[in-house]
N, C-alpha and C positions, 0 to 999 in steps of 0.2 A: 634689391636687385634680382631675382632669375626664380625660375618655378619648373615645373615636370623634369620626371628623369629619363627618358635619355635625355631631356633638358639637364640636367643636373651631370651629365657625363659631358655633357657639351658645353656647360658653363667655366666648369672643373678646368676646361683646356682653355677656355678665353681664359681663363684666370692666369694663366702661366703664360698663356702669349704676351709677346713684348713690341709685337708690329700692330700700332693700331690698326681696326678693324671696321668694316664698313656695317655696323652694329647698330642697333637701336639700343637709347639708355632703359631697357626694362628695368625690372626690379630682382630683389632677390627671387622672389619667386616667375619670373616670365620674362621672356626673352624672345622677340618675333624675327624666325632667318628670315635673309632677304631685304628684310624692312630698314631702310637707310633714315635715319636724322638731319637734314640738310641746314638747319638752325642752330647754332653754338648754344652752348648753355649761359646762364650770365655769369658775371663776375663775382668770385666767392665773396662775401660779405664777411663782414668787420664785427666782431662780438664776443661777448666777456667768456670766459669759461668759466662753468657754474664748479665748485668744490668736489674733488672727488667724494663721491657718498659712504663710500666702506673701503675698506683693506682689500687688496687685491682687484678692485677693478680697472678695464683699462679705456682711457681716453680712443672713441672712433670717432673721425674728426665730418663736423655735415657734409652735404654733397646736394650738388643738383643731380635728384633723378628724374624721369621720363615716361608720361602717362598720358592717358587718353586727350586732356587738355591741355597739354603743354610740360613744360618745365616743373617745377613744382621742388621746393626746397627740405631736405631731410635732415633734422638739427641734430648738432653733435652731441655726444651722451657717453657716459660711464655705464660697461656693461661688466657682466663678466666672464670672462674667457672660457673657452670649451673644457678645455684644462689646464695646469700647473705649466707653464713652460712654454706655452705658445703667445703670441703677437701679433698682431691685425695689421695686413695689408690696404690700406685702404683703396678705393677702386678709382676709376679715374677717364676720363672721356680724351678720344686722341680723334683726331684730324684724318682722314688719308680719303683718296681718291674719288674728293668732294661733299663727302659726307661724316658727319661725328658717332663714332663708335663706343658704347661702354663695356670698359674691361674691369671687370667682377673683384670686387675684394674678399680676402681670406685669411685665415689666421694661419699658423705655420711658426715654425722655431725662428727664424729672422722676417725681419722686414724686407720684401722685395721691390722692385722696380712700381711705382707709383704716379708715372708718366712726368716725373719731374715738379709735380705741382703744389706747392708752399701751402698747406692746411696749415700750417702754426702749430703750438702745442707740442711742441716737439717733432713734428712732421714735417721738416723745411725742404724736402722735396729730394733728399736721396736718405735714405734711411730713418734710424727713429731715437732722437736724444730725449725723451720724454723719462727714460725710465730702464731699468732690466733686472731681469728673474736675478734674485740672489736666493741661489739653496730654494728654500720650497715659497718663498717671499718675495713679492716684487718690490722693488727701489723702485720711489719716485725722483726724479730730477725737479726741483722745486725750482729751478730757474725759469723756468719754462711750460711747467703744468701747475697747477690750481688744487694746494691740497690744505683740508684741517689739519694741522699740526699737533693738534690736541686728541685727533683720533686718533691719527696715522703719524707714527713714528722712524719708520723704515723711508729716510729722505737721504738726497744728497745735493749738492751744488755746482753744476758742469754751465757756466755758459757760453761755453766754446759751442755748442750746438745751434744758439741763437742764429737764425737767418732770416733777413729783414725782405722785405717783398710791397713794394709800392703799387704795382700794378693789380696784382689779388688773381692773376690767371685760372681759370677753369678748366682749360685743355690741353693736350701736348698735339702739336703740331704749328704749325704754319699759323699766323695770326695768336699763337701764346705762347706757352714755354715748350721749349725746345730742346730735349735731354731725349737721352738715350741709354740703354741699360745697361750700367759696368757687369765687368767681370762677374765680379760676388752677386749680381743681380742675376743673370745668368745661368749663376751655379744653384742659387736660391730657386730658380723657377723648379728646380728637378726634384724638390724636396716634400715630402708629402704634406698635403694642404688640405685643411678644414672647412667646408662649409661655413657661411655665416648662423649664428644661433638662432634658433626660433625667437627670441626676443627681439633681434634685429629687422627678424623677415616684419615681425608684429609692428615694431617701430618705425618699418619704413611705409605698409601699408596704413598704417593710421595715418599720416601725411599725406597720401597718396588721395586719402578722403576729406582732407581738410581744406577749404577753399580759400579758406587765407596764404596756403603754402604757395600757391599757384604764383609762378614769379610774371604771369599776365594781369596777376590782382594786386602782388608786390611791390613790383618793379623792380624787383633784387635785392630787394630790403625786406626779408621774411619778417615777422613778429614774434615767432617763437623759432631762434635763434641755434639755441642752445638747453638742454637737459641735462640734469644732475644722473636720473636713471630714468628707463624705458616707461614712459606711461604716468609718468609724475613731472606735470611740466607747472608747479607754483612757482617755482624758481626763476622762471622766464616772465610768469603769468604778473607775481608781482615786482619784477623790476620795468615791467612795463607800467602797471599802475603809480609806480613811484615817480617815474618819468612824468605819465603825464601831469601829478599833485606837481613836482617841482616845476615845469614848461605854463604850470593856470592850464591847461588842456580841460581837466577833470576839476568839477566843482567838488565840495565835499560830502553834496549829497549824490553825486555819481559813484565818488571814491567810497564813500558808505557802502554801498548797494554792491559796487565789485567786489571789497574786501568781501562781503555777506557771502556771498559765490563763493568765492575762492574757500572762505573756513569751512562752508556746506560740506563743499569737494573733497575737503584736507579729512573731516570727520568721518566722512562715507569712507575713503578708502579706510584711515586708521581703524574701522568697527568691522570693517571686509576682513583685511589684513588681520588682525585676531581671531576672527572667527574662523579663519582658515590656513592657521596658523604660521605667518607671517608673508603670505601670498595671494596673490587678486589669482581668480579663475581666470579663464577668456571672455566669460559675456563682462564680467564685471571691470576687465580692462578696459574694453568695448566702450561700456557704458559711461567709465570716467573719459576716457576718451571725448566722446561726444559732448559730456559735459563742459570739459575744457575748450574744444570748439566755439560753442555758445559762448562762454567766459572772452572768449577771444573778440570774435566778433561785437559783442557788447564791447569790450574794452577799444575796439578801434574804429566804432559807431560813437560812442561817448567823447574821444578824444577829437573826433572831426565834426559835431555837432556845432552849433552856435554860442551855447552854453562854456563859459569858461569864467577861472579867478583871474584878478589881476595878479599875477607874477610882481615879489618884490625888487626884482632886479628889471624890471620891464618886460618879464613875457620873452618869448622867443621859445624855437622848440634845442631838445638834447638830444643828442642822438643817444636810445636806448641801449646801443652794443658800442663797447670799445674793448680788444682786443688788450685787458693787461696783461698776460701772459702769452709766451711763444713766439714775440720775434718776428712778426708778419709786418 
């Protein structure tokens, strides 16, 4: 979402504004005044939430952002928070005076006004049952988020937060959901707010480069959905391989050759990540990055080819995401 500063002092204020705005969806990093959106974004998409990956991260739920070609889809991901005690606002595209505006998300000590829009996972469109700081520890809400229970311990069971959502809206106004900001929404805007992390800014322009994201190549049905953490997307990469083994999509000697990718992928980061002791630099983000692209593309070149098994149940395709957790 947003770049340059006094861009970044003028982002700061979209972010607490609660009147949509006649905004272009930039990114964290860039944000063009003037420049109006006249095309809605598509309908959020339906899809699994991968496992939180360590203790203390917190679910940011995907979003369509907006770039030189279009739409383009940014998958949801476990990051983690700037520090102890804040909460991510997620951002959200509203409606007004003919054209779609994007209002910037942030982290902050409560959840604010989020244009009323049902992310799931705890984000049912006014506030945040996913979870809350306990002392210097975050509580997950297991009803509703996606945790190993064998790592992470610090759980509870609320599902009064669950809220179901048929339609899957993308914007607030006229033509989607229609909320307005309570009180504590309000009072929340005045409260000092964080910038998104450099991992996110990283996160959103990797997609921004990916031409699978593009919801003109899509059709609203992104291929990488969803993310465990920033810049490691096998979690997505093989439940899509799996799909197509169970759909006959993927013969065995395609499924061969992707799994091959993907463990290449898995061992370059893991020999990165030690060598630099437990962290990818920038080019080497980059470069898996790119990798996984290709891995993409091959996976969904393979799966529409001519080439397929016969399916023991007769073939047919599965839809790769379905939403078990959070109430969508």
């Amino acid at each position: 979402m947003r770049k340059l500063l006094g861009t970044r002092n003028l982002l700061f204020l979209l972010a607490l504004c609660v009147v949509p705005l006649s905004m272009p969806g930039a990114s964290f990093g860039q944000i063009g005044v003037g420049i109006s959106v006249h095309v809605g974004p598509p309908a959020l998409p339906v899809y699994t939430q991968p496992p939180c990956p360590q203790d203390g991260f917190l679910w940011t739920p995907g979003y369509w952002a907006y770039g030189p070609a279009g739409y383009y889809w940014v998958p949801g991901v476990w990051v983690a928070p700037p520090r102890v005690g804040l909460l991510w606002t997620p951002g959200y595209w509203g409606f007004a005076g003919g054209a779609y505006g994007w209002h910037a998300g942030y982290w902050g000590p409560h959840v604010g006004f989020y244009g009323g829009i049902n992310y799931g996972f705890g984000y049912g469109g006014v506030g945040f049952g996913g979870g809350r700081w306990d002392g210097g520890h975050f509580a997950y809400n297991t009803a509703v988020v996606n945790v190993n229970r064998t790592v992470i311990r610090n759980v509870y069971v609320d599902r009064t937060v669950i809220r179901e959502n048929g339609r899957h809206e993308s914007f607030n106004g006229r033509g989607g959901v229609v909320a307005r900001p309570t009180a504590d929404d309000q009072r929340w805007s005045h409260e000092e707010h964080v910038q998104p992390t450099s991992n996110q800014v990283a996160h959103e322009q990797n997609f921004r480069d990916d031409h699978n994201a593009l919801a003109s190549v899509n059709h609203g049905r992104p291929q990488t959905a969803a993310m465990n953490r920033v810049n490691e997307r096998e979690f997505d990469q093989q439940g899509r391989i799996g799909s197509g083994v169970r759909s006959g999509e993927l013969t065995p000697r395609e499924t061969s050759h992707l799994e091959s990718r993907e463990a290449n992928i898995h061992n370059e980061v893991h020999n990165d990540r030690q060598a630099n002791g437990g962290r990818l630099t920038p080019s080497e983000r980059h470069q898996v990055n790119r990798q996984q692209n290709g891995t993409s593309r091959a996976i969904d070149r393979d799966k529409h080819n001519e080439r397929t098994d016969s399916h023991p149940n007769g073939g047919g395709n599965h839809p790769a995401h379905e939403e078990k957790h959070g109430g969508r």
